[in-house]
C-alpha positions as CSV (number, residue, x, y, z in Angstrom):
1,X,48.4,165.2,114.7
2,X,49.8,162.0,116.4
3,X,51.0,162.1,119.8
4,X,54.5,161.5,120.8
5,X,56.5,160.3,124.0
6,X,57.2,164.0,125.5
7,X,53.0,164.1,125.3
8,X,52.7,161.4,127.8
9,X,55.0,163.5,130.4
10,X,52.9,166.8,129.6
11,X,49.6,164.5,130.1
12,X,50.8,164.1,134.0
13,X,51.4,167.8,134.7
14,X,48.1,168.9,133.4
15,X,47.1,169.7,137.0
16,X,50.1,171.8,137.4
17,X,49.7,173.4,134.0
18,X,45.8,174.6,135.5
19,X,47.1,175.7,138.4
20,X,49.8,178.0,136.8
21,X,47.1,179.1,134.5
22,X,44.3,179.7,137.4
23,X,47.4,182.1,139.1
24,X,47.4,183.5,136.1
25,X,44.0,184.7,135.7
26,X,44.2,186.0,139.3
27,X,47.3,188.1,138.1
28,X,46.3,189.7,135.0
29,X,43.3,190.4,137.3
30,X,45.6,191.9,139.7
31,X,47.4,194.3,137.4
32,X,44.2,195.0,135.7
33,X,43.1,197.1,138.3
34,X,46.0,198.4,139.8
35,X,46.6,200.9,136.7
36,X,44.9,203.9,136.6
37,X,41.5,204.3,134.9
38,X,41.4,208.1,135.1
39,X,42.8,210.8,132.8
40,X,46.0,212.4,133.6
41,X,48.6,214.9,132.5
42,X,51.4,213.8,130.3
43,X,54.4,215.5,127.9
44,X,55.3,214.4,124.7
45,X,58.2,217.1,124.9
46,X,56.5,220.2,122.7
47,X,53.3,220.2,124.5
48,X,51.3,219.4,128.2
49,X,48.4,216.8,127.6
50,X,45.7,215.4,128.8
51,X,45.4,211.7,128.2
52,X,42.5,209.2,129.9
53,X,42.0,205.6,130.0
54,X,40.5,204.0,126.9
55,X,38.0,201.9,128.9
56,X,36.9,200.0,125.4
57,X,40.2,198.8,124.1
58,X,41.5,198.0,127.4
59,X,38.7,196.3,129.1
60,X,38.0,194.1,125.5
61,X,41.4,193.3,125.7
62,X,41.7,192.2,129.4
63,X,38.6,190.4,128.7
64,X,40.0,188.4,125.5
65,X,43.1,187.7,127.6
66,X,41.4,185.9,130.0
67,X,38.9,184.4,128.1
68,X,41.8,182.8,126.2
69,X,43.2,181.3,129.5
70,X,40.0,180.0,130.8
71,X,39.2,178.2,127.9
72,X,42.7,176.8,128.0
73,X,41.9,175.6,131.6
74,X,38.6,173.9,130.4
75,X,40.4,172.1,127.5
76,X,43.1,171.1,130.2
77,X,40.8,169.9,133.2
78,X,38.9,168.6,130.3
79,X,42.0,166.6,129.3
80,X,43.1,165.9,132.7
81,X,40.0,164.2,133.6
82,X,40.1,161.4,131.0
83,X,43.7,161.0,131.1
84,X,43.0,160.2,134.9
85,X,40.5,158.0,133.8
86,X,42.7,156.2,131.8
87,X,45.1,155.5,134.3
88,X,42.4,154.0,137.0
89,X,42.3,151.5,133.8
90,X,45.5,150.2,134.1
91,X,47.0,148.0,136.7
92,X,49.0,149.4,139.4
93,X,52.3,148.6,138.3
94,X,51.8,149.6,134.7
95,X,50.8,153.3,135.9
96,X,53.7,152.7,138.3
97,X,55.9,152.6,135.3
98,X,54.5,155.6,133.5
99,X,55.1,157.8,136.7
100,X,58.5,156.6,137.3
101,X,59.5,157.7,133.4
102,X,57.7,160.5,132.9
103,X,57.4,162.2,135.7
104,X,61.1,160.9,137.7
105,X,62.3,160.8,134.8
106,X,63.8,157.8,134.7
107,X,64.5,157.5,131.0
108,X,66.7,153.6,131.1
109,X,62.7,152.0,131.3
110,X,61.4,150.5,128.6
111,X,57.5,149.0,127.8
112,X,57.0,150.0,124.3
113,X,53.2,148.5,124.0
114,X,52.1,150.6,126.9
115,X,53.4,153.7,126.3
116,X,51.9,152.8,122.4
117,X,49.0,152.1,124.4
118,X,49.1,155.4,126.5
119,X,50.3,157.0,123.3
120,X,46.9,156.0,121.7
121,X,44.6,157.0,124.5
122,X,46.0,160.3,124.1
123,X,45.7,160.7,120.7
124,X,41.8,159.3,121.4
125,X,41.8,162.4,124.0
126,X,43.2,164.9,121.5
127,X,40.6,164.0,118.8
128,X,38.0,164.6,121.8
129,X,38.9,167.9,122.3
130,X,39.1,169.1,118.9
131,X,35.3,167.7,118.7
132,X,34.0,168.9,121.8
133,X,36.1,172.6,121.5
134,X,35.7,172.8,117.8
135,X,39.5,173.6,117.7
136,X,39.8,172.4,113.9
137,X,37.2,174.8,112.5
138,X,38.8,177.6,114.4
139,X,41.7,177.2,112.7
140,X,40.1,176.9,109.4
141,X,38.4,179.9,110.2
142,X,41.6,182.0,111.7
143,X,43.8,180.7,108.3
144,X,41.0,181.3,105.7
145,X,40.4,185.3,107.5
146,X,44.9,185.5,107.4
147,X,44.3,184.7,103.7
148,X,41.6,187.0,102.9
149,X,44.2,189.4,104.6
150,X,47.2,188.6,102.3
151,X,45.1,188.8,99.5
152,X,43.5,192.2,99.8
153,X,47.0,193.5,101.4
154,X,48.8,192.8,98.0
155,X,45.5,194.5,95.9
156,X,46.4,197.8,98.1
157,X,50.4,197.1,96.9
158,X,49.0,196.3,93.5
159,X,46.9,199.2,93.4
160,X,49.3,201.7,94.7
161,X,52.3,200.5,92.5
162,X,49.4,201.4,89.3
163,X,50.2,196.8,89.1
164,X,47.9,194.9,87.0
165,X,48.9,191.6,88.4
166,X,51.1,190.2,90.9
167,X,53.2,187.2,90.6
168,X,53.3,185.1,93.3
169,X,55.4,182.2,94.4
């Protein structure tokens, strides 16, 4: 995937990107243990119930939720660090320039071999993290298990409509 100008400006709000995530964490944290982990009585408008917390589903999925967002902070401070690098590379008025487009905004500048320069260093970062995060096989993984899903899906269909074979587009 090659990088594009709008990457550059997201490259130099990575910090605020963690932060936002970090406040995050301590959030979902927050609400975690504000609900109620202990059985109670509830209707469901024929009968009185007792329902309880189901401490397995919800404490996998709080813990998959933030496991998610941590590992999108370390790929972002991971990110953050070498685009930082980068810039202590360039001269002082050529990261001059790349703040005052990206992050004033002041779209009427113009260096196109810097910003193809920039654009590359990024691109060099994103291949890093796919490496170092395995990113790539993941998705291999997460599209080759979707598949395997589609597939034995449509044997149920196949199966239950008495189908020999199902045509697909």
């Amino acid at each position: 995937m090659a990088a594009n100008t709008d990457d550059i400006g997201v490259y130099f709000f990575l910090n605020k990107r963690i932060k936002d995530a970090e406040q995050r964490l301590t959030e979902i944290d927050q609400l975690f243990f504000a609900q109620t982990m202990s059985s109670y009585v509830t209707t469901d408008g024929m009968a009185v119930i007792s329902q309880g917390f189901d401490i397995q589903r919800n404490c996998n999925r709080h813990l998959d939720g933030k496991a998610v967002i941590e590992k999108n902070i370390e790929i972002a401070k991971f990110k953050s660090r070498h685009f930082s690098r980068y810039l202590q590379t360039l001269s002082k008025s050529d990261r001059l320039f790349l703040k005052k487009k990206y992050v004033l905004h002041r779209e009427n500048l113009e260096d196109a071999e810097l910003e193809r320069h920039c654009l590359s260093e990024i691109n060099e970062i994103e291949t890093a993290v796919r490496l170092r995060f395995g990113i790539e096989k993941e998705e291999r993984m997460q599209a080759q298990h979707q598949k395997e899903q589609r597939i034995a899906f449509m044997e149920k269909v196949k199966a239950s409509m008495g189908l020999r074979e199902i045509v697909t587009a």
